[in-house]
C-alpha positions, 0 to 999 in steps of 0.5 A, spaced: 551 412 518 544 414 517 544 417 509 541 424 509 535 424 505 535 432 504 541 434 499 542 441 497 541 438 490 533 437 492 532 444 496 528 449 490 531 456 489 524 458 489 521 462 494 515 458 497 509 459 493 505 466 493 511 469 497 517 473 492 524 475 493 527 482 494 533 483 491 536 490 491 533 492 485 526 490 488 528 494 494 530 500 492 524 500 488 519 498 494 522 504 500 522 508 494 514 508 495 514 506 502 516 512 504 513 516 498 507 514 502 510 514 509 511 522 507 505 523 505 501 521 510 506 524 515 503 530 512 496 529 512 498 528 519 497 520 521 502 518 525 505 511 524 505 505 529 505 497 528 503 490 532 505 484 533 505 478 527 502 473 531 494 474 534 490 469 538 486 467 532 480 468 536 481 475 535 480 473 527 474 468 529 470 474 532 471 479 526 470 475 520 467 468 523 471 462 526 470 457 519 474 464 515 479 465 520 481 458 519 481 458 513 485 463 511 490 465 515 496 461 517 494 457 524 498 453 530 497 451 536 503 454 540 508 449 545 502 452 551 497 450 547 495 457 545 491 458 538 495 463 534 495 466 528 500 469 523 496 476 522 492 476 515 489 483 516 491 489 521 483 492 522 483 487 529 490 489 531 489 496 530 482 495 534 485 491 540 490 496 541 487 503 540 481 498 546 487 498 550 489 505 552 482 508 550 483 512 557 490 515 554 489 516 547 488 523 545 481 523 540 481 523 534 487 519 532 490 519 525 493 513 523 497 509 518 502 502 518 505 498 512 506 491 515 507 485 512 501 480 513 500 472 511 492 470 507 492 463 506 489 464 499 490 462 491 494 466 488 493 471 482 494 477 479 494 483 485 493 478 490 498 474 494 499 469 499 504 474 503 503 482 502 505 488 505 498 493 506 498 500 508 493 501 513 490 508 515 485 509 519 481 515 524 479 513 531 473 518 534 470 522 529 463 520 527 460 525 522 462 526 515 468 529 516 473 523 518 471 519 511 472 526 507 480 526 511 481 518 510 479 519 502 483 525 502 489 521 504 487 516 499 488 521 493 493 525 496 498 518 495 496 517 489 498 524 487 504 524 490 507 519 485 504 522 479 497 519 477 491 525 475 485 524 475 484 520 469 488 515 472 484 512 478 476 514 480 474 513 487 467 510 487 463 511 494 458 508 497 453 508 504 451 503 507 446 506 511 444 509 504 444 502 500 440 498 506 435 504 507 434 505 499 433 497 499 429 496 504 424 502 501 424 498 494 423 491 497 420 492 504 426 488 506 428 488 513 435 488 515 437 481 515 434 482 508 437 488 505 444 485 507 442 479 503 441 482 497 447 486 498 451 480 498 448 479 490 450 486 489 457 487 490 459 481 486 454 482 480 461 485 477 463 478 477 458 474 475 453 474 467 447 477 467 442 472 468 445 470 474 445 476 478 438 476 477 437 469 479 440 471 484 436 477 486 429 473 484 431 467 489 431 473 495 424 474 493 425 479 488 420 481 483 423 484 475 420 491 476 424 492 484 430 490 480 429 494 475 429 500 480 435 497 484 439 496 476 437 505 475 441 507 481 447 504 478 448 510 473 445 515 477 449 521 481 449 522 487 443 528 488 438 524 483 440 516 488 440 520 493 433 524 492 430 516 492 430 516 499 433 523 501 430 522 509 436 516 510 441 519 514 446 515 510 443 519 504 444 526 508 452 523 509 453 522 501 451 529 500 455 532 505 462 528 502 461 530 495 459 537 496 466 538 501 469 534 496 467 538 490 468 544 494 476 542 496 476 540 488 476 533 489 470 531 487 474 531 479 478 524 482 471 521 486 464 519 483 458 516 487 457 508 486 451 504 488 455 498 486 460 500 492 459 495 497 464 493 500 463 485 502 465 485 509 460 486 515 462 490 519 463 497 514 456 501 517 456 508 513 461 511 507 464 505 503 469 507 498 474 503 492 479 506 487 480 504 480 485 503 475 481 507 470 487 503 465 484 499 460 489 493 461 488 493 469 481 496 470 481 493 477 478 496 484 486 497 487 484 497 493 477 500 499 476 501 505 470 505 510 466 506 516 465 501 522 463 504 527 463 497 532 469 493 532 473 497 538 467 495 542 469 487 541 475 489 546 471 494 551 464 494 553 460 501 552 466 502 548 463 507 541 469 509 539 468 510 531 473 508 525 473 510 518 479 507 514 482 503 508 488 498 506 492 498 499 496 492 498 503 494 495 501 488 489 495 492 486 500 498 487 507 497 483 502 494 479 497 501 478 504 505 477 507 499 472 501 501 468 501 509 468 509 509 467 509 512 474 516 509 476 523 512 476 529 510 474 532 508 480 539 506 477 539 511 471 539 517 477 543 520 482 550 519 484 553 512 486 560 512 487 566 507 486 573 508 488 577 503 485 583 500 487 591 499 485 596 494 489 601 501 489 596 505 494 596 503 501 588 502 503 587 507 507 589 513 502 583 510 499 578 509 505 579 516 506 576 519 500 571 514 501 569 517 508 570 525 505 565 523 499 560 519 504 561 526 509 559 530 503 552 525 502 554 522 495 554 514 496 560 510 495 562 504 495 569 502 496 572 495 490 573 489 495 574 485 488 580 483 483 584 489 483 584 489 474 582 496 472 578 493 467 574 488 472 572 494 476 569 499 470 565 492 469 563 491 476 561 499 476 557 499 470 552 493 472 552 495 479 549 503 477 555 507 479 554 515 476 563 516 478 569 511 478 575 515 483 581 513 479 588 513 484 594 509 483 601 510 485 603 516 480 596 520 481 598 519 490 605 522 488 601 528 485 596 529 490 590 527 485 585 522 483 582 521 476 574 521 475 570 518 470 563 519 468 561 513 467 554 516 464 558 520 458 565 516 458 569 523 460 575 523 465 578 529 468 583 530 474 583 534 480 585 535 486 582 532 492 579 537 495 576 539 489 572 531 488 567 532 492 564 538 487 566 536 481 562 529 482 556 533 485 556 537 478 559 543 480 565 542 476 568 538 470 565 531 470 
């Protein structure tokens, strides 16, 4: 007989690294939020949609480069020989799919999806190998008004979970205004400008006197650095006045003045830093922050790229604006500012205890009535001693136990125990529904 090397003694309880486990707790947390957001945006008027958890990896390849794609996703070769992917992002998919029917699509198209999506990555704070992110984007609006309407949505699901402006700051940016103000400053072309971009959105993360390093070994003297570093403090009418005839310059100025007549503009502020490292971003850039001294961190970003929709159809310019918010970085934001409810500490939940004495399906329907009325109940399955039962409802969260043995039967009553106040009162059936609602006694 072959002895089996696998023994459930061996086999670890912990989920494969950078992933977790959602008990219910976790889980009435999370569509707590999710449909926190999921209302907002409907709101907004986006509309949900989602794609499959397998691409071709060459959808990746083509977006951010064969060596990235194979280095941070999860890929296989499939029984047909086909290079696949377990999808790290959704922009690719979101572009592929709105390529597909441009011809029955009805422009500009608003939408958002929360899927969940694998990143070969370490993990760290804010950052695991499997997440759920929120993407939200808009499809076929060129002018400033799409970036206005996504960073509107940005602030208006932050809001809807509590957070006010001195919570979080959205720092933006312009691509065409940083190449434009770059390559007014160093005479650089765009393959330079691009360099140098790359050496701005990390100096945040590296000393000093490497970002100049950095900076000297493109080919820049101290006094362009100097002039570069002034525009990290500046507004957006004084950085926009270096170089006021960009046309990136002209689409800040017109965001921040609707953002400022909208009331925004208390949530938003202009970030020559804002770049916002991947390729494809072509116009506003954009980061929130955890203005929190303990998380002080960019929660998550987003912009404009303008060409990814032609990857998949030639002479297709259809333009997109949008951002992703990792559902790590936002349990965090609300962890931090208090934000989240107490999810077992409200509502009503429902136990209906049971007695050897009282046929099941006495108890069933009460269970059914109370389920009718929309009040969550549960019916005990377990070892029918009362005081198991009160132990199992307190540790399950339950706001009411329905008391009824074979006396109460006989009188047409049940008891109702307020497990949050420790009272008990009698009624009648007809009378358990209000009562447990608050209408009346317990």
């Amino acid at each position: 007989m072959e002895r089996s090397y696998i023994t459930m003694e061996k086999l670890s309880t912990q989920p494969y690294k950078g992933t977790r486990d959602f008990y219910p707790e976790e889980m009435k947390r999370r569509n707590w939020f999710f449909g926190k957001i999921r209302e907002t945006l409907e709101l907004c008027a986006y509309d949900e949609y989602n794609g499959p958890m397998l691409e071709s990896l060459e959808l990746y390849a083509a977006k951010s480069g064969d060596e990235l794609a194979r280095e941070q996703t999860y890929n296989f070769t499939d029984r047909g020989g086909r290079n696949l992917a377990i999808r790290p992002e959704m922009t690719p998919s979101v572009a592929r799919m709105v390529a597909a029917k441009l011809g029955e699509l009805n422009f500009p198209l608003r939408w958002f999806s929360i899927p969940n999506m694998y990143r070969y990555e370490r993990p760290q704070r804010g950052r695991l190998r499997e997440f759920w992110q929120l993407n939200v984007d808009l499809f076929g609006c060129d002018t400033y008004e799409a970036d206005l309407d996504v960073i509107e949505s940005a602030i208006a699901i932050l809001r809807a979970f509590g957070a006010d402006e001195t919570m979080f700051k959205v720092h933006i940016n312009n691509r065409r205004f940083f190449n434009d103000v770059i390559a007014s400053i160093c005479g650089t072309d765009a393959d330079g400008a691009k360099k140098i971009s790359k050496v701005v959105d990390r100096k945040n993360k590296v000393p000093r006197d490497a970002y100049v390093k950095d900076m000297t070994e493109l080919g820049l003297f101290e006094a362009q650095i100097e002039k570069i570093d002034a525009l990290y403090t500046m507004g957006v009418r004084e950085a926009t006045a270096v170089c006021p005839e960009s046309v990136g310059s002209m689409e800040l100025v017109s965001l921040f003045d609707a953002l400022e007549a909208m009331g925004l503009d208390k949530y938003c502020m202009f970030d020559f830093g804002i770049i916002r490292g991947l390729d494809y971003y072509t116009g506003t850039v954009f980061e929130v922050f955890d203005e929190a001294p303990e998380n002080n961190r960019a929660m998550f970003g987003g912009g404009r790229y303008d060409n990814l929709v032609g990857l998949f159809a030639k002479n297709a310019k259809i333009s997109g604006v949008g951002y992703g918010m990792g559902d790590v970085t936002l349990e965090n934001f609300l962890e931090t500012h208090n934000l989240l409810p107490d999810f077992y500490g409200s509502g009503k939940k429902v136990l209906v205890a049971r007695f050897d004495d009282v046929p099941v399906e006495k108890y069933t329907d009460i269970v059914d009535t109370l389920r009718s009325g929309g009040i969550v109940t549960g019916l005990y399955t377990g070892i029918k001693k009362f005081g198991k039962q009160i132990d199992y409802a307190v540790k399950g969260g339950y706001s009411h136990v329905v008391i009824m043995g074979g006396s109460e039967l006989e009188r047409g009553v049940v008891k109702v125990k307020n497990l949050d106040t420790r009272e008990e009162c009698e009624c009648n059936l007809s009378e358990l529904a209000d009562i447990i609602s608050g209408g009346k006694g317990a």
